[in-house]
C-alpha positions as CSV (number, residue, x, y, z in Angstrom):
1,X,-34.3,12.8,7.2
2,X,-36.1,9.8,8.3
3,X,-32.6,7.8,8.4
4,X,-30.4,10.7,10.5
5,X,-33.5,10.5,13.2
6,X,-33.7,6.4,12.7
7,X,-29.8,6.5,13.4
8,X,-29.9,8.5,15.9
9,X,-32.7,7.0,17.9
10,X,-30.5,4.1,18.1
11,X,-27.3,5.5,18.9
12,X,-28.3,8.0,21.6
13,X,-29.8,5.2,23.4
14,X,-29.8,6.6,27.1
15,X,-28.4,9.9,26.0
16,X,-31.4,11.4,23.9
17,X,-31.7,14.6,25.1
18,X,-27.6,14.9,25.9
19,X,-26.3,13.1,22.8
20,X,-23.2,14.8,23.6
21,X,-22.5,13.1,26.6
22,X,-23.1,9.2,24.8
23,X,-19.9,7.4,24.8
24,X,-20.6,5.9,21.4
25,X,-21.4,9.0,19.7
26,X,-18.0,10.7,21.4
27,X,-16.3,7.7,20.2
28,X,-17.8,7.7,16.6
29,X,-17.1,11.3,16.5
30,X,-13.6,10.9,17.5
31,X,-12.8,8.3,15.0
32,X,-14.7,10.2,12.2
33,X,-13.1,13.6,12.8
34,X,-9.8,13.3,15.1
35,X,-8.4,14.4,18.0
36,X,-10.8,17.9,17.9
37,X,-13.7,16.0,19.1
38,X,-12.9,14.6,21.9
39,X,-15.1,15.4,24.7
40,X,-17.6,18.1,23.4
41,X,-19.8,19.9,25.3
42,X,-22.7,21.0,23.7
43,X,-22.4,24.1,21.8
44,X,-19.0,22.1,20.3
45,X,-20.8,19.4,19.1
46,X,-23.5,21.0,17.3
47,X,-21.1,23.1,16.0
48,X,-19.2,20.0,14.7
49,X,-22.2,18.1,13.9
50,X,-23.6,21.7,11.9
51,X,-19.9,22.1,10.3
52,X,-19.4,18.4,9.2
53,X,-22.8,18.3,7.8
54,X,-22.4,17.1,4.4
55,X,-19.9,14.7,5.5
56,X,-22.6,13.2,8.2
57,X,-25.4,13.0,5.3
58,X,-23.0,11.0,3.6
59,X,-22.3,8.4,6.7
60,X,-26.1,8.6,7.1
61,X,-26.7,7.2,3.6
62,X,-24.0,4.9,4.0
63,X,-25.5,3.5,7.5
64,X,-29.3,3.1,5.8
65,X,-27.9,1.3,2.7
66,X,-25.5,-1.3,5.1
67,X,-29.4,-1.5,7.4
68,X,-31.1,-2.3,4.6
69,X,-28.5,-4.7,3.1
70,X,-28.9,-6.8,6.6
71,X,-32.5,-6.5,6.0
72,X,-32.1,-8.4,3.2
73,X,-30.2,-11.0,4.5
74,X,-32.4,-12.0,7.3
């Protein structure tokens, strides 16, 4: 839990309470899922976000794991 709100924190810079409208989550979306995300309103992308769950759990882990790896390295 601690790395979805880390992530998100950082990607929803300027868009926190309207992560839909962040260009970098559309765009991240977009690429993750296709052409179906493109430019979701709200309910949409909770409903993608909610949907696509396990799949975003599985990014999230991913995401932490390359953080901490640059950790590391510095």
């Amino acid at each position: 839990m601690f790395h979805a709100l880390r992530y998100y924190w950082v990607a929803a810079s300027g868009y926190r309470l309207c992560p839909w409208k962040s260009p970098y989550l559309r765009w991240r979306l977009e690429t993750f899922l296709g052409p179906e995300a493109a430019n979701p309103g709200a309910g949409k992308f909770f409903g993608i976000c909610w949907r696509e769950r396990t799949r975003l759990r599985s990014f999230l882990a991913w995401a932490a794991e390359r953080e901490s790896a640059q950790r590391q390295r510095s």
